[in-house]
Every structure is written in C-alpha cells, then in structure tokens.
C-alpha positions as CSV (number, residue, x, y, z in Angstrom):
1,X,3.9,-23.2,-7.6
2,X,6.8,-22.6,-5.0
3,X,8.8,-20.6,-7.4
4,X,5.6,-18.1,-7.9
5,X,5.1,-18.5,-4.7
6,X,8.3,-17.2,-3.8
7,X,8.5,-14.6,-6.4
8,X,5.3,-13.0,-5.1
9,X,6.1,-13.1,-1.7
10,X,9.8,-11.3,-2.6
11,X,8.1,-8.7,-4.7
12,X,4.9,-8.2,-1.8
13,X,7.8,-7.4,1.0
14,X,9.6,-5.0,-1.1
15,X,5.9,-3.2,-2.3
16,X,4.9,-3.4,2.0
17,X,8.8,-1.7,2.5
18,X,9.0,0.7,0.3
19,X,5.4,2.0,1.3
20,X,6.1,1.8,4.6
21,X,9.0,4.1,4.0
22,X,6.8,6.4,2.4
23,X,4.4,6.9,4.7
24,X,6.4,6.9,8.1
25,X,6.2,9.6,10.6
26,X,10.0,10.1,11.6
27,X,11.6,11.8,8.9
28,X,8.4,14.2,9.4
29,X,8.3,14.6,12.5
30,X,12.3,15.0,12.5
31,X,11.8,17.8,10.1
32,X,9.0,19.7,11.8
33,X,10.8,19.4,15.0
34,X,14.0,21.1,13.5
35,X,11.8,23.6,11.9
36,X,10.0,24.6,15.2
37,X,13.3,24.8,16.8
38,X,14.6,26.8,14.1
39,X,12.0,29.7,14.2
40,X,12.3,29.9,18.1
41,X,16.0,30.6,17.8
42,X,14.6,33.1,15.0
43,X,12.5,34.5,18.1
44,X,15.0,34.4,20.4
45,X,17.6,36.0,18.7
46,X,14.8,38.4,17.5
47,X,13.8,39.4,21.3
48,X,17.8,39.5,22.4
49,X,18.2,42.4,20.0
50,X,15.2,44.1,21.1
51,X,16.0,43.9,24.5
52,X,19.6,45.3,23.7
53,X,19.5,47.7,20.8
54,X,15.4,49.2,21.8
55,X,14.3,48.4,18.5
56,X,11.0,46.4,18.6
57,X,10.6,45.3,15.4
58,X,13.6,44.0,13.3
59,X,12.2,42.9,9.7
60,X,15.4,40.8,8.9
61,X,14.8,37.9,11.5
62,X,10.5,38.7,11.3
63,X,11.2,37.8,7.1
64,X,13.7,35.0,8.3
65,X,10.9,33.8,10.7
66,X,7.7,33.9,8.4
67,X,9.5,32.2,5.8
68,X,10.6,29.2,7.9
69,X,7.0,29.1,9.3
70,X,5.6,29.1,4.9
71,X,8.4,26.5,4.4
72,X,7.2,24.3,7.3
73,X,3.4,24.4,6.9
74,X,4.0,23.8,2.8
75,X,6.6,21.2,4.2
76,X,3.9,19.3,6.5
77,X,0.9,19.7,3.8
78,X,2.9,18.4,1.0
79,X,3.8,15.5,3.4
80,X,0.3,14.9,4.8
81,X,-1.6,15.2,0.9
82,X,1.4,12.6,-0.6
83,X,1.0,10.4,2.5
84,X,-2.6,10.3,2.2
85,X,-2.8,10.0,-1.6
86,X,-0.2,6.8,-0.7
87,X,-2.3,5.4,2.0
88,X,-5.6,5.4,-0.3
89,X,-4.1,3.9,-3.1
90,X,-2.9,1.2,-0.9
91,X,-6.1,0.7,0.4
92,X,-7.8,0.5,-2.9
93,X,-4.8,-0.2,-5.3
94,X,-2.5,-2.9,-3.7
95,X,-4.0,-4.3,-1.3
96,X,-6.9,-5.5,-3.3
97,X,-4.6,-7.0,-6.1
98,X,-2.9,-8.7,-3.0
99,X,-6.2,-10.0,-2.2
100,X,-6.9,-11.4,-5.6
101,X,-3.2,-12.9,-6.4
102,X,-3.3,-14.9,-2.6
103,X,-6.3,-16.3,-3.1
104,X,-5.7,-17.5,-7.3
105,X,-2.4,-18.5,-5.9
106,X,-4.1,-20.8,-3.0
107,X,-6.7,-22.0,-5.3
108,X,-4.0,-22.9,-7.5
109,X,-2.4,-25.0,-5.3
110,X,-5.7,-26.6,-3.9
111,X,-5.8,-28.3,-7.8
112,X,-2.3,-29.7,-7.7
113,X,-3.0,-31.1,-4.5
114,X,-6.1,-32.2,-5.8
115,X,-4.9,-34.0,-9.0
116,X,-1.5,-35.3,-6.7
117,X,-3.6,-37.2,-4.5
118,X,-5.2,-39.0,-7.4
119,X,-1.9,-39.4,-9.4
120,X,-0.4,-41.0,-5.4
121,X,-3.9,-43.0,-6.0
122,X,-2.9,-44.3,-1.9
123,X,-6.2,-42.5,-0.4
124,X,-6.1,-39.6,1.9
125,X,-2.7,-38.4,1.8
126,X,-0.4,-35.5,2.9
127,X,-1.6,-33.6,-0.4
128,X,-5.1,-34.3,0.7
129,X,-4.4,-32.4,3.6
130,X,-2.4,-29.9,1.8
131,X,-5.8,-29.1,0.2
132,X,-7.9,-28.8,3.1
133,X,-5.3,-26.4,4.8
134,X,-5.7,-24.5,1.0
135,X,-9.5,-24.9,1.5
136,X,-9.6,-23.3,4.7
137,X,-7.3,-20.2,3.9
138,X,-9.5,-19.3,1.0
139,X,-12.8,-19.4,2.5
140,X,-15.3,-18.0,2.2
141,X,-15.3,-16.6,5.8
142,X,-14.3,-14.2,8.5
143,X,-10.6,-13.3,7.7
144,X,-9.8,-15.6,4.7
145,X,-8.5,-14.1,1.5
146,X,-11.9,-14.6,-0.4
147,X,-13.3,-12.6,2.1
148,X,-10.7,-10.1,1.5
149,X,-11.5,-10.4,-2.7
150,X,-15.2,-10.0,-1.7
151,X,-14.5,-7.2,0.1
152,X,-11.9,-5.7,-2.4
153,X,-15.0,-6.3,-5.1
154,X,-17.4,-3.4,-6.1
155,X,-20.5,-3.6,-4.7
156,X,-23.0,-5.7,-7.0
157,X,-20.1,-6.8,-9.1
158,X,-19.6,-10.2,-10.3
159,X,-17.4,-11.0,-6.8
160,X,-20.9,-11.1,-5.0
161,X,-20.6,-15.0,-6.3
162,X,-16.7,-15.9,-5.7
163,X,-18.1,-17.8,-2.0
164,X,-20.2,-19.4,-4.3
165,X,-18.2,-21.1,-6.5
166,X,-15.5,-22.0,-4.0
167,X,-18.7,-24.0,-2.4
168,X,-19.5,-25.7,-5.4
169,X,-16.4,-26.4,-5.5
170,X,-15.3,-27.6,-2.4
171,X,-19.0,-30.0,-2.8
172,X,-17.3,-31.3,-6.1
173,X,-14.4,-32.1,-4.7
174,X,-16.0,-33.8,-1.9
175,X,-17.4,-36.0,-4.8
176,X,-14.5,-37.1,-6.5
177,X,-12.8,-38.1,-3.3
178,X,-16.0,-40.2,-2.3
179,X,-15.4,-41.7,-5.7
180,X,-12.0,-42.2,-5.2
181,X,-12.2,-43.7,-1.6
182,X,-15.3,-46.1,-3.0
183,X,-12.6,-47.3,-5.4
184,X,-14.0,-45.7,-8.7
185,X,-10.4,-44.3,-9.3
186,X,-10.8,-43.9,-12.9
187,X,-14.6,-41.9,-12.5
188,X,-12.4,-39.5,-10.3
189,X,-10.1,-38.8,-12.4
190,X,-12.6,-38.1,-15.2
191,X,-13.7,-35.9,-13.0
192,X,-10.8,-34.1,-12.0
193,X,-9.6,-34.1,-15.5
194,X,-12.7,-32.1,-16.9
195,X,-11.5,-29.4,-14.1
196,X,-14.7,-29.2,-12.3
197,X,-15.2,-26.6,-10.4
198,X,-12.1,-24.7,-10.6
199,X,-12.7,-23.0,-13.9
200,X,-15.5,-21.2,-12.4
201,X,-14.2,-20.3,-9.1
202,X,-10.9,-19.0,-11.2
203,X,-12.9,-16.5,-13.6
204,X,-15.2,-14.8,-10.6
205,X,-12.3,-14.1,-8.6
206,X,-10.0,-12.8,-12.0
207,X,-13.5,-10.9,-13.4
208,X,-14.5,-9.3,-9.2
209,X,-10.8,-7.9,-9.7
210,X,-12.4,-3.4,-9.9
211,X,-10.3,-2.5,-12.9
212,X,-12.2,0.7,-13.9
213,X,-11.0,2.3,-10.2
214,X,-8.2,3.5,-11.7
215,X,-8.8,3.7,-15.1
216,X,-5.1,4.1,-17.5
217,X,-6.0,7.0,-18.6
218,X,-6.1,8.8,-15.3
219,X,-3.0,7.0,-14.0
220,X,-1.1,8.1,-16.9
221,X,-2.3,12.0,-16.4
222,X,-1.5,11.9,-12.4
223,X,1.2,10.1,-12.3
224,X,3.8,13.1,-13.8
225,X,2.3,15.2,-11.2
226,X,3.7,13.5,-8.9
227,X,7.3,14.0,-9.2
228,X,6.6,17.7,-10.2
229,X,4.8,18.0,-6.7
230,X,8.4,17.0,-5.3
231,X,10.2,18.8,-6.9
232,X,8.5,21.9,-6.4
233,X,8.9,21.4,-3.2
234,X,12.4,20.8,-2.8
235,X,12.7,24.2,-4.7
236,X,10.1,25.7,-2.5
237,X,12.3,24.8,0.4
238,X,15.6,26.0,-1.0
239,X,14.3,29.4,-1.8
240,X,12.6,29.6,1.5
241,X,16.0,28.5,3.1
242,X,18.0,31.4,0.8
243,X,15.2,33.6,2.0
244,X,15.6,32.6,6.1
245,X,19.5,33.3,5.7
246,X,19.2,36.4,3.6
247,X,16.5,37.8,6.3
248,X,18.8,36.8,9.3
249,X,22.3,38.5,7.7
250,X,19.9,41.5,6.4
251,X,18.9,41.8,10.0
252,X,21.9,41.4,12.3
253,X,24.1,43.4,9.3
254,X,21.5,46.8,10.2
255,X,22.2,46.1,13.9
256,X,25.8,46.2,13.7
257,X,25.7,48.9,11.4
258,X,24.5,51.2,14.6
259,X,27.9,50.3,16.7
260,X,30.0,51.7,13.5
C-alpha cells in the first residue's frame, strides 16, 4: 500500500505540473505584451515617416502592422481554445479519476488496517485508529473524497449509492470490533475474512467511475488534431513574422529610394 501510494502520488504531481504549465498565463501574457509593443514601434515608425517624407500612408509598415495584429489575435485564440479545452478535460477527465483512485486507495488501506488489528488481536490499537482516520477521509461528507466520486458520478448513475455502502460498511465494521472487544475473536475474524462490506463499497465506487464521457473512439479522432492545431500555428506565426519583415524592408526600401 505505501509503494502504490507513493507511485500515485509521484505520477498525480507530475499530471498537476505539467498541466499547470500548460495552462499558465506568463508565457501568454509575455507574448501578447511583445506583440503589442511590436506593432506600436510598427506605428511609430509608420507616423515618423509620415511626418518626414509627407506620405500618409506607407503600405510596407501598414502590411508589417496588420500582419502582427492576425499573428497576435490567432496567437491569443489558439492559446485561449487549447487552454480551455485543457482546463475542461481536467475538470471532467483527471480530476475525477483522481477522485476515484484516492478514495479505492483509502478504502484500501481502511481493510488492512482492519484485518491488522485482528491479526495484533491486542484490542484497539494504532491500526484501529489508522482506520478511523481512513474512515473519516472517505466520507461520505462535505469535502471528503467520496464526496468528490459522488460528485465526479453522472447524475442517476450507480455512484448515487457509494455513501451508502461506505455506511454499511463502516456499521459492519462497527460489528466485528464489538465482537472482537466482547472476546469472540474467532466470529470476527469470520467476519472479516468473508470481506464484508468492502466488496460492495469497492464495485460502486469502480462502476460510478463516467467512462462513456470520453468515449475511445472520440479520443482517438481528436487527439491528432491536436498537435496539427500547434503546428499550424507555429507556421502561422513564421509566415506572419516573414510577412512583418518583408512589409517593414518593402516600406523603408521605397522611402529611401526618394533620397537617391
């Protein structure tokens, strides 16, 4: 259990980082910045000209210019759609499975401590207590992780009855330690051994997991799109720079062409 534990943890940090990264504002907002402050030098140089040669309209720097301002409204769209498809399947992809894994993982560990303290056979001990601390950060309740799975669970779906079961099972429990404490060891282990509860509380939160939200088939026909989207973008924006540079050397090249 601590090596699963551990694994799961190691893997949900790295799944929180790397969405983290993907969703952050500053390399946006670093982008849109030097994009804004690009197409006001465009301007500026634009009106310097116009101001020294009389021309009001020079179509180099204007091209230069509307191409930085397509590159940087396809630049924040593309960022704002991607961060948003991110954030939603986050909220209805990971998260949930988080939900589920948590709370199987602390149920789990509720048996072992369950079946420890009657293995100890000394009474009330420290896995006892193990299992109420297990017991209370499942739930059901405000903010415990069945809470969460009930939440993550489609409406009339078969996690309407995961609180439920974790009360039945929590009552049985409450049983076999009365048995155990009144000295009938061996009727609480009989118990324990026929796994009570567990294998019902187990199945309703596996079966309140929605697996038809994101059906395979429709994962495996967006998911190419997605690195298409990039890289169209990434060409988009090397075209649009070509374009800003040609624009600018096509427009100062007809200026100085005046003084010749």
């Amino acid at each position: 259990m601590p090596a699963a534990s551990d694994i799961y943890a190691r893997e949900s940090a790295q799944l929180t980082s790397a969405s983290a990264q993907a969703t952050g504002l500053p390399l946006i907002v670093i982008a849109v910045v030097a994009e804004l402050g690009l197409c006001y030098v465009l301007f500026r140089s634009s009106r310097w000209l116009s101001r020294h040669t009389h021309r009001v309209v020079n179509y180099g720097l204007l091209l230069a210019t509307v191409a930085g301002l397509v590159s940087l409204a396809w630049l924040a769209g593309a960022f704002l759609v991607g961060r948003g498809d991110l954030l939603h399947a986050q909220q209805q992809g990971s998260a949930p499975v988080q939900a589920f894994a948590r709370a199987e993982v602390a149920a789990l560990q509720a048996h072992a401590d369950e079946s420890l303290t009657l293995i100890d056979n000394s009474g009330d001990d420290s896995y006892q207590q193990d299992y109420l601390a297990q017991q209370k950060l499942l739930g059901p309740g405000p903010g415990t992780l069945l809470a969460a799975v009930q939440e993550a669970a489609e409406n009339g779906g078969p996690g309407r009855d995961v609180g439920a079961e974790a009360r039945a099972w929590y009552q049985a429990h409450a049983a076999l330690r009365a048995k155990d404490d009144a000295g009938s060891h061996a009727d609480a282990v009989a118990s324990a051994q026929s796994g009570g509860r567990l294998h019902q509380l187990r199945p309703a939160v596996h079966d309140a997991q929605p697996r038809d939200r994101y059906p395979p088939g429709r994962l495996r026909h967006q998911c190419p799109q997605r690195p298409g989207r990039v890289h169209r973008l990434a060409v988009g924006m090397i075209v649009a720079s070509l374009v800003m540079v040609a624009g600018c050397a096509w427009g100062l090249s007809r200026r100085l062409a005046e003084y010749r």
